[in-house]
C-alpha positions, 0 to 999 in steps of 0.5 A, a space after each residue: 512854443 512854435 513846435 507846440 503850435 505847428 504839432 496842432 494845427 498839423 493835427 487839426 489839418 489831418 482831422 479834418 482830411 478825415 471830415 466828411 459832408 454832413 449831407 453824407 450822415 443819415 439822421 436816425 430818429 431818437 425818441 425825447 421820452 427817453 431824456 424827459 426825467 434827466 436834469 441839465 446835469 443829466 443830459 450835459 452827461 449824455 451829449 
């Protein structure tokens, strides 16, 4: 079980090595019209 967890947290710490700001990411404008007809189940299939 210690192996298990020292093999996730070592993963975790190597993602978030990768991260980088999110001041750094440009945001690009997506219309809604394109997800007004989805439903819930729709859109949790999207994101």
């Amino acid at each position: 079980m210690g192996t298990d967890v020292s093999l996730k947290l070592g993963l975790l710490l190597l993602l978030s090595g990768c991260a980088s700001s999110s001041a750094d990411i440009v945001p690009s404008y997506v219309s809604p019209l394109n997800y007004q007809s989805y439903d819930c189940e729709q859109l949790t299939m999207e994101a």
